[in-house]
NULO-191857 format. One line per field, with one value per residue (C-alpha): residue in one letter; x, y, z; residue number from 1. Coordinates in nm, 3 decimals. Layout:
BEGIN
residu: c(A, ...) .
X: c(X, ...) .
Y: c(Y, ...) .
Z: c(Z, ...) .
num: c(NUM, ...) .
REM end
This chain:
BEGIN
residu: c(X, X, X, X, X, X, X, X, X, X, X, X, X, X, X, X, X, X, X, X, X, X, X, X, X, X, X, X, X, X, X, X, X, X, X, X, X, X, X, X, X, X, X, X, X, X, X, X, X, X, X, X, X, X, X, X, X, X, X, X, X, X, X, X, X, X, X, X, X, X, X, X, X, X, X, X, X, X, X, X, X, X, X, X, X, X, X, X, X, X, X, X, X, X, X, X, X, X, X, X, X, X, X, X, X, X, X, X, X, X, X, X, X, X, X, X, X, X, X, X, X, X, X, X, X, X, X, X, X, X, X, X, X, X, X, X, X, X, X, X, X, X, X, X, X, X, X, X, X, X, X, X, X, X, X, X, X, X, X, X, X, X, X, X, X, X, X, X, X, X, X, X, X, X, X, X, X, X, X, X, X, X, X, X, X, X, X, X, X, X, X, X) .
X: c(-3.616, -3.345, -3.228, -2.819, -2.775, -2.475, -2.363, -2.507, -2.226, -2.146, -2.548, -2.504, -2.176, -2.337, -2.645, -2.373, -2.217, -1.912, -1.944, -1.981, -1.833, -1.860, -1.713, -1.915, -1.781, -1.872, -2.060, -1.863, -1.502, -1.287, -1.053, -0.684, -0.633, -0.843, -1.145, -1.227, -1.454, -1.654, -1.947, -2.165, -2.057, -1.736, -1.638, -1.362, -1.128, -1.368, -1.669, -1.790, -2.012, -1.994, -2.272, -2.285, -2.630, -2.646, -2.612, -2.499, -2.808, -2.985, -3.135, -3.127, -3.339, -3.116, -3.232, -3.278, -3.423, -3.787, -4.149, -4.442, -4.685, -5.026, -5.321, -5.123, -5.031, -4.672, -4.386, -4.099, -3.704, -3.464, -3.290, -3.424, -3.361, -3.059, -2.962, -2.741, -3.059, -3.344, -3.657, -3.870, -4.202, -4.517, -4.308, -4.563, -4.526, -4.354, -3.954, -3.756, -3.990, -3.717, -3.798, -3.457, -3.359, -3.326, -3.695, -3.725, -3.975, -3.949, -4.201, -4.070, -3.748, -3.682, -3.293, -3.227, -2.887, -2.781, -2.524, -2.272, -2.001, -1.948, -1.613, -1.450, -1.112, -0.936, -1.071, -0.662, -0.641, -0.830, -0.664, -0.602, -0.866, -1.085, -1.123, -1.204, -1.466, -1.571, -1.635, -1.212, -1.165, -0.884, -0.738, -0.411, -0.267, 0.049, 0.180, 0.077, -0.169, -0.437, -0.686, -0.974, -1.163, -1.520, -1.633, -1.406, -1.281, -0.974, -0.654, -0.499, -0.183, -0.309, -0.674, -0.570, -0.552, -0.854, -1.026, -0.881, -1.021, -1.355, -1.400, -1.300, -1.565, -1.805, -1.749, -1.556, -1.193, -0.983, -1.141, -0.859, -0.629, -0.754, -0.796, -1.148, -1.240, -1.513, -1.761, -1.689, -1.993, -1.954, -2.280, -2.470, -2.696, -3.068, -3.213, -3.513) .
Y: c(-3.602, -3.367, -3.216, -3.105, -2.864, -2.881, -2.593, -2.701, -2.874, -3.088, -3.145, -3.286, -3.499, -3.668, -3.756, -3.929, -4.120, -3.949, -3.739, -3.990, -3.733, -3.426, -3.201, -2.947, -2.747, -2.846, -2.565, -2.586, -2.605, -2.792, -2.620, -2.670, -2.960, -3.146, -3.337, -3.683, -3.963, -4.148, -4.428, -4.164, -3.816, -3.604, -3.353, -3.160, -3.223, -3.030, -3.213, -2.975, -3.204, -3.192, -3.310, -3.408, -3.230, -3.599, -3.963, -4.278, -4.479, -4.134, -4.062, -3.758, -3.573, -3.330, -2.990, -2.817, -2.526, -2.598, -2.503, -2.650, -2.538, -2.649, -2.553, -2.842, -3.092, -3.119, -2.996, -2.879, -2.893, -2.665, -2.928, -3.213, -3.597, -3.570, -3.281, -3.094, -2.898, -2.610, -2.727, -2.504, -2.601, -2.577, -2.341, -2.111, -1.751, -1.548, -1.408, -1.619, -1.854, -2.098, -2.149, -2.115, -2.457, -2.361, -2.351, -2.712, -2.935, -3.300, -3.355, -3.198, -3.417, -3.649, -3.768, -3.896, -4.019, -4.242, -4.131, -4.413, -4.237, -3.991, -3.845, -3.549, -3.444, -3.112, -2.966, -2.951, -3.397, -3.438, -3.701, -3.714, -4.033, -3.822, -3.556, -3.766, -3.833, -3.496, -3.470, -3.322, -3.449, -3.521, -3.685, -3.746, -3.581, -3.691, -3.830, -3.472, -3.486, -3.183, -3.171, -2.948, -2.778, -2.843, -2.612, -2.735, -2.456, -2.405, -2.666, -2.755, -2.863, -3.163, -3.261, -3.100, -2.775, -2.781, -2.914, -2.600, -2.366, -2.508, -2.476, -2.102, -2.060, -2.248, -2.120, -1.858, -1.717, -1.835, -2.131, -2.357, -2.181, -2.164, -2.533, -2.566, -2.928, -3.056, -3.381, -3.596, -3.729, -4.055, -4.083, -4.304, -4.231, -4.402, -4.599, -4.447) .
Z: c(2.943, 2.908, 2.590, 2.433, 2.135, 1.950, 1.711, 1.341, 1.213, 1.492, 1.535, 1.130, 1.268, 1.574, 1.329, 1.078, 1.394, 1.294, 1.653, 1.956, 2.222, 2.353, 2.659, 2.882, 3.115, 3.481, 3.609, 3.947, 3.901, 4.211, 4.455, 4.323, 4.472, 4.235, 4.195, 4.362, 4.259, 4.470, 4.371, 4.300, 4.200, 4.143, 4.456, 4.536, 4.852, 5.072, 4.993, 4.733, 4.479, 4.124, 3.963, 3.594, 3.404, 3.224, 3.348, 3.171, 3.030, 3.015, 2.652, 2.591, 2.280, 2.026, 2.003, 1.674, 1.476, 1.404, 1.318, 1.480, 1.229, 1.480, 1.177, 0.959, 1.284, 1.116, 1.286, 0.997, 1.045, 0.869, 0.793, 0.558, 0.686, 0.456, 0.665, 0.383, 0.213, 0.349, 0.385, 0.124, 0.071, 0.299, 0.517, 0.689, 0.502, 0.827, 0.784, 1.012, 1.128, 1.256, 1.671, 1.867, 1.917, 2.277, 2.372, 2.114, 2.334, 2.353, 2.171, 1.886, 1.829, 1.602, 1.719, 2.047, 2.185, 2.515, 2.697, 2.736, 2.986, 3.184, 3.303, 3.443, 3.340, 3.277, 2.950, 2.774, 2.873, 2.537, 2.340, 1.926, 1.948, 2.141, 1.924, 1.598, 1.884, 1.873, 1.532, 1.431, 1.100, 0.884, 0.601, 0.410, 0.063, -0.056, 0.190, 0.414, 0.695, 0.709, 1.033, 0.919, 1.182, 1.287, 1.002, 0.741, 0.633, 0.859, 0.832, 1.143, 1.267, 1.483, 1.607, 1.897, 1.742, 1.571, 1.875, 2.109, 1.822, 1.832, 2.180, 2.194, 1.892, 2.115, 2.525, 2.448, 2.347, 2.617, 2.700, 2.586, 2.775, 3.115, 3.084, 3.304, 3.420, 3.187, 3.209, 2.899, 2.774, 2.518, 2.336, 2.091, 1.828, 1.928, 1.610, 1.420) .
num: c(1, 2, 3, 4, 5, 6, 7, 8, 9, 10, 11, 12, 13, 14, 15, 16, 17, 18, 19, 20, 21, 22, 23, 24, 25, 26, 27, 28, 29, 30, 31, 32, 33, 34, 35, 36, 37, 38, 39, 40, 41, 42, 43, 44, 45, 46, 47, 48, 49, 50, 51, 52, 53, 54, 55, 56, 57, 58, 59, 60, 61, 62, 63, 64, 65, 66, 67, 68, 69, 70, 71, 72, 73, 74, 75, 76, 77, 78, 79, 80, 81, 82, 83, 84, 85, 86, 87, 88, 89, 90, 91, 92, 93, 94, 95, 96, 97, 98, 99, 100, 101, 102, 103, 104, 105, 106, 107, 108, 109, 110, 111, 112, 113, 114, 115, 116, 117, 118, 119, 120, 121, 122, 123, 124, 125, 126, 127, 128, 129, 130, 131, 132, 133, 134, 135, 136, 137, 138, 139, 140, 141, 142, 143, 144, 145, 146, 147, 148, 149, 150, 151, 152, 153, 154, 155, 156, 157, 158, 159, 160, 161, 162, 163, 164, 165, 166, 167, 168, 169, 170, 171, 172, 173, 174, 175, 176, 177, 178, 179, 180, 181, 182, 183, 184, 185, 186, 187, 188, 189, 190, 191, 192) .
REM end
């Protein structure tokens, strides 16, 4: 089984079903002509595949900082079920014992999701409804719109905005602008 890590607070948003998408950038990028689809894969013009990393049905566990502590057989998660407060107690007594969520096992996890679709588009084709997808937020003030960014401390324009932001926080500044083509992964949180 294959694992996804998300940056903390969209790993909190996809656990509160309030994140059901998210975009990675294809690996190989198409000639300029474009990608193609055919019943199985994505290629370019010349035949080129594209292959998305995850498939529709596939579950597929969420990685996250943790500690398998094997002298207790319990495995501890920074982040309580609640997922707002440290876990402090019965932490084993070593400065930053958090294991990078990179390495997290299977066997470790505790969230799964199932990918529901896959796409391929050009990363700038995000809609307004697909970034609520991806975890954009906003509300309304007197009668004023604010789109706060994936951190919630920015204020945005449009989802749009916010969404371009958070991708140059997350691949990079200048990712937005040189518009790569991304798979589009729509996800559901697995029950518990």
């Amino acid at each position: 089984m294959k694992g996804i890590c998300f940056k903390e607070p969209l790993f909190h948003s996809t656990i509160q079903m309030r994140k059901t998408q998210t975009r990675r950038i294809a690996n190989a990028q198409p000639d300029d002509i474009g990608p193609r689809t055919t019943n199985v894969l994505f290629e370019d013009w010349h035949g080129k595949e594209i292959r998305p990393k995850y498939k529709v049905d596939e579950i597929v566990y969420l990685k996250e900082p943790y500690i398998d502590d094997f002298s207790m057989d319990k495995i501890f998660y920074k982040f309580e079920k609640s997922d707002k407060t440290f876990i402090n107690t019965q932490i084993p007594d070593i400065s930053n014992p958090w294991k990078n969520k990179l390495f997290m096992p299977q066997s470790a996890a505790r969230y799964f999701i199932k990918i529901t679709d896959v796409r391929f588009e050009r990363l700038q084709e995000i809609t307004e409804e697909d970034c609520i997808k991806e975890g954009i937020e906003g509300y309304t003030h007197d009668s004023r719109s604010f789109i706060f960014g994936w951190e919630g401390n920015m204020i945005y324009q449009s989802h749009i905005e916010a969404y371009a932001a958070l991708i140059d926080q997350i691949s990079g500044k200048g990712t937005w602008e040189s518009n790569p083509f991304v798979f589009v992964y729509d996800y559901e949180l697995m029950p518990f």
